[in-house]
LUMVEX-340500 format. One line per field, with one value per residue (C-alpha): residue number from 1; residue in one letter; x, y, z. Coordinates in Angstrom, 3 decimals. Layout:
<rs>
num: [NUM_...]
residu: [A_...]
x: [X_...]
y: [Y_...]
z: [Z_...]
</rs>
This chain:
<rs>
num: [1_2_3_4_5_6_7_8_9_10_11_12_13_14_15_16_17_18_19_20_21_22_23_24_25_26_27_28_29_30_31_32_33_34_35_36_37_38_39_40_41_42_43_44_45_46_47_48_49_50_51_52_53_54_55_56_57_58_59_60_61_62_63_64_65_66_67_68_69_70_71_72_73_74_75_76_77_78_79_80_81_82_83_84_85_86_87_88_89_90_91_92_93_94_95_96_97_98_99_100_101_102_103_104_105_106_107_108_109_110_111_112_113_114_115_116_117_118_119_120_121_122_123_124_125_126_127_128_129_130_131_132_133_134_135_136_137_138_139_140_141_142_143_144_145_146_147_148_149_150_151_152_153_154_155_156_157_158_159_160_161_162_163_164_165_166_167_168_169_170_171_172_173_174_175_176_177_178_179_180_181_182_183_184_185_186_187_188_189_190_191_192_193_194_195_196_197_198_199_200_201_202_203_204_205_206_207_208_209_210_211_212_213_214_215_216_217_218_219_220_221_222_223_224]
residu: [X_X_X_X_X_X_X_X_X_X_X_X_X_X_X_X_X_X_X_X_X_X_X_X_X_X_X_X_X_X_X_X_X_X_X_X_X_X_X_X_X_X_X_X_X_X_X_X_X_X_X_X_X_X_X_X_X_X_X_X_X_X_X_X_X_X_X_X_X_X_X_X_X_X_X_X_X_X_X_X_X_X_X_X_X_X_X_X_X_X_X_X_X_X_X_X_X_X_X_X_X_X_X_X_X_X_X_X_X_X_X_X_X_X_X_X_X_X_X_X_X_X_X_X_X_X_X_X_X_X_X_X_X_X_X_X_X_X_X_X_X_X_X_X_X_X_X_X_X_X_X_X_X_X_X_X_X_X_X_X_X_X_X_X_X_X_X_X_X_X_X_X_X_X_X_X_X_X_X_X_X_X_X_X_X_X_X_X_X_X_X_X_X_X_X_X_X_X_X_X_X_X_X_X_X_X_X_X_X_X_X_X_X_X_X_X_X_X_X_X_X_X_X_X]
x: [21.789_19.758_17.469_15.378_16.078_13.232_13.858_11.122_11.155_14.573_16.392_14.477_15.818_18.914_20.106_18.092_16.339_13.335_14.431_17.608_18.780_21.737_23.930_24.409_25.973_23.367_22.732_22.987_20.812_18.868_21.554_24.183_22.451_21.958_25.480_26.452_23.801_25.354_28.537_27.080_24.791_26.620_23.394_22.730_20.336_20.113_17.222_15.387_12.927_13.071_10.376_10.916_8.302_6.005_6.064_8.252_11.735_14.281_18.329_18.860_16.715_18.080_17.269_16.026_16.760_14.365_13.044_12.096_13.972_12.484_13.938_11.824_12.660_11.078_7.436_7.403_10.792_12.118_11.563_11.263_8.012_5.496_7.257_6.089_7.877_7.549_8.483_5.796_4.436_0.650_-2.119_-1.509_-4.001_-5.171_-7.749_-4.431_-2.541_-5.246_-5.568_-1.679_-1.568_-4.963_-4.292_-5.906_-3.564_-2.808_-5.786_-4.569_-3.678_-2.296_-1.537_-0.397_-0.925_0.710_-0.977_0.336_-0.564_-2.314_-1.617_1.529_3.361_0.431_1.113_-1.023_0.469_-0.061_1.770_4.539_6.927_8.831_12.107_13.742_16.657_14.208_16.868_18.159_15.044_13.616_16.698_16.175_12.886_13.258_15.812_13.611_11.179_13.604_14.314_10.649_10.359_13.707_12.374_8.131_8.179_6.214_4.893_3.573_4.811_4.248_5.355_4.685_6.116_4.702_7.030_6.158_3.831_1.103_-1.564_-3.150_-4.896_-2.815_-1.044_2.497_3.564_1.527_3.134_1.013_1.726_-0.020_0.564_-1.396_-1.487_-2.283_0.134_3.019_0.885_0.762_4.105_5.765_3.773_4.789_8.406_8.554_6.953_9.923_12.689_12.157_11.684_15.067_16.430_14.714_15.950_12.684_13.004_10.316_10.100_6.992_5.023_3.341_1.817_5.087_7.190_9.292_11.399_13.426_11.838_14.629_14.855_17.098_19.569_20.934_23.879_27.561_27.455_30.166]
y: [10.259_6.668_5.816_2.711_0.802_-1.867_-4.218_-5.963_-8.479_-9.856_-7.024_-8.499_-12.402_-11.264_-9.315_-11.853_-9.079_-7.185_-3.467_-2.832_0.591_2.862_5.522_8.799_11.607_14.361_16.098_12.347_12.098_9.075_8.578_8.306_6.004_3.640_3.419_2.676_-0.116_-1.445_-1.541_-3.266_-5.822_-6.540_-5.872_-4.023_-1.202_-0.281_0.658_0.287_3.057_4.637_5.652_8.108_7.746_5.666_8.708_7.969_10.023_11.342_10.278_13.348_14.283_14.660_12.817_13.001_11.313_8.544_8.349_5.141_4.388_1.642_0.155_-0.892_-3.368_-3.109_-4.644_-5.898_-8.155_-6.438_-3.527_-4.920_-3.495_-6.756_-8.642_-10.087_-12.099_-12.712_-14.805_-14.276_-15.141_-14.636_-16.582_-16.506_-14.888_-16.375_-12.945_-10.776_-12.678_-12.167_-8.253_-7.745_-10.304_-9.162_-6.591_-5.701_-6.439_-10.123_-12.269_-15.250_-15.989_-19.244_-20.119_-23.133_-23.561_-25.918_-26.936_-29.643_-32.969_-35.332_-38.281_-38.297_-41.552_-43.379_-41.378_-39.005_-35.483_-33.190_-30.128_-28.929_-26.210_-24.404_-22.669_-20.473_-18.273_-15.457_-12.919_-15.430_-17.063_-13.647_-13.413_-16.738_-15.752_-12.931_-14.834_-17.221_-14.947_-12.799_-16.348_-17.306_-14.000_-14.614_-18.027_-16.913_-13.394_-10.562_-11.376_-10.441_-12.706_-13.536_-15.857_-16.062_-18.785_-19.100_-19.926_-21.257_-24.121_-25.083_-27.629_-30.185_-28.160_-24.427_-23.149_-23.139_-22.018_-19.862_-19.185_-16.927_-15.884_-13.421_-13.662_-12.062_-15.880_-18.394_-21.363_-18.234_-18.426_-22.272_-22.860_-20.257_-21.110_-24.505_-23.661_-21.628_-24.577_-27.227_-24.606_-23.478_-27.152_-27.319_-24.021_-22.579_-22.393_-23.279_-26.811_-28.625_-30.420_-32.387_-33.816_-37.029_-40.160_-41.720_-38.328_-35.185_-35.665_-33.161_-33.954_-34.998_-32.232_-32.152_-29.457_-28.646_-27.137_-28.454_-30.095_-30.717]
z: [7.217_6.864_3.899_3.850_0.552_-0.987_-3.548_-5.946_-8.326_-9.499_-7.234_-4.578_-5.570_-6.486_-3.234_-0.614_0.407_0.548_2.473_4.203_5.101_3.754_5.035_2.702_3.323_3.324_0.143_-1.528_-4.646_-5.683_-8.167_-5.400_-3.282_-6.547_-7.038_-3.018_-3.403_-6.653_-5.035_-1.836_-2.957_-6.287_-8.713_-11.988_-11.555_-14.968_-16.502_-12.864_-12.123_-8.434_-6.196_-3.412_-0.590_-2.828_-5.568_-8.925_-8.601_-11.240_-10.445_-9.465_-6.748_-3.575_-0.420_3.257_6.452_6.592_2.910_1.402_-1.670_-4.132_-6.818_-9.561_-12.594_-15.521_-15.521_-18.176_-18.245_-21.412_-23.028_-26.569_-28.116_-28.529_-26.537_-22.572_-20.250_-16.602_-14.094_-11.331_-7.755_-8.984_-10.675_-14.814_-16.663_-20.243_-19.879_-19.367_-22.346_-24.467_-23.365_-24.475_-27.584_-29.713_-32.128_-35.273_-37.669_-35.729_-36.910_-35.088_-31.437_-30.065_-26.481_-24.684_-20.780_-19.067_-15.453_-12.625_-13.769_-10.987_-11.180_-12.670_-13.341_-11.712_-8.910_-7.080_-6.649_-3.683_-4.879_-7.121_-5.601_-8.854_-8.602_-10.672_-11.562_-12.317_-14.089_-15.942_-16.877_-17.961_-20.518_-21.553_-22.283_-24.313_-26.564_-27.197_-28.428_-30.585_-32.257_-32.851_-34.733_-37.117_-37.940_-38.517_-39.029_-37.607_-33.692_-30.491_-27.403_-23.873_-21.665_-18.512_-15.572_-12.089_-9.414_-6.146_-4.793_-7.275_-6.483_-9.075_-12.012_-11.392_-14.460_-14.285_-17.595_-20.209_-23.618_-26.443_-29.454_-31.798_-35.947_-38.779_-39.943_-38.492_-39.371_-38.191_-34.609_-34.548_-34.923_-33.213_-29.891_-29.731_-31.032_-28.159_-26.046_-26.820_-26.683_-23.032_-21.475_-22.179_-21.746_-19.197_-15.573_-13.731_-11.478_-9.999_-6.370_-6.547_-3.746_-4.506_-2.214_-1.936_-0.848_-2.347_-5.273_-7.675_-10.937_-13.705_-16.482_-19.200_-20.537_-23.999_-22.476_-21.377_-17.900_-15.098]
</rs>
């Protein structure tokens, strides 16, 4: 029998697609199909959560000719209590950050946002499109927060990166960190701030008055 399969997020990025369809031999579960499409498609659905006909589903309930099967990664890129990152299509939120971040015990918040700069380098810029190794950058992420907490001690964390085309003024970036002290908060956020320029795996193709261009980064890794 045929299933239709849908992918989200980094599934979605990973695999190059969005649905595709599977064959199962009848009386397949959901746990079945998840390992055909492991196999196929070479990703890693653990930890994903699966919805059957847009209703959640358990592994092992069985499926139906023409059922759509959706694979869900975690929506919260980590599962790390007090700890947020993303890398996302949509607008970034400073009302959202603050929504996850304040907590009684935290008495201080700090964020940093970074936007596309216009001009930039005396240069007038139409549009920035930002691409990313999303998994990756998700990991990156999260290690990046574990290490702001070893060096200042208890925190809440999000970070958030928009990929995509942004125009002059759109946030790109959005980092916030939540302390119950304030100096913690301060330096933390901008910790975080100088350790993901370099790390991260976000690149930028800006459009300015003289053309495209790939923007030069820099890396704090090996290189070929």
């Amino acid at each position: 029998m045929q299933v239709k399969v849908v992918f989200f997020a980094r599934l979605k990025r990973e695999s190059g697609l969005e649905t595709t369809t599977a064959d199962v031999p009848s009386g397949a579960t959901v746990r079945d199909l998840a390992a055909q499409v492991e196999t196929r498609h070479g990703l890693s659905l653990r930890g994903c959560m699966v919805a059957v006909n847009e209703t959640y589903a358990t592994p092992d309930q069985s499926l139906r000719p023409g059922d759509e099967v959706a694979f869900l990664p975690p929506v919260a890129g980590g599962s790390e209590a007090g700890t947020r990152c993303e890398v996302m299509t949509s607008p970034l939120s400073l009302s959202a950050a603050d929504a996850f971040l304040v907590r009684p015990e935290h008495g201080a918040q700090a964020y940093f946002v970074g936007t596309v700069r216009s001009p930039n380098r005396g240069k007038r810029v139409e549009f920035i499109e930002y691409e990313g190794f999303a998994p990756m950058a998700e990991k990156v992420m999260r290690e990046a927060a574990a290490e702001a907490r070893t060096r200042y001690g208890e925190l809440r964390v999000i970070i958030q990166h928009r990929l995509g085309r942004l125009l002059p003024g759109e946030a790109s970036i959005l980092i916030g960190v939540a302390s119950p002290h304030r100096r913690a908060a301060l330096e933390a956020c901008d910790f975080l701030i100088e350790h993901l320029k370099v790390h991260l795996p976000v690149w930028k193709h800006e459009a300015d008055e003289e053309g495209e261009h790939w923007v030069d980064g820099q890396t704090g890794h090996p290189t070929l």
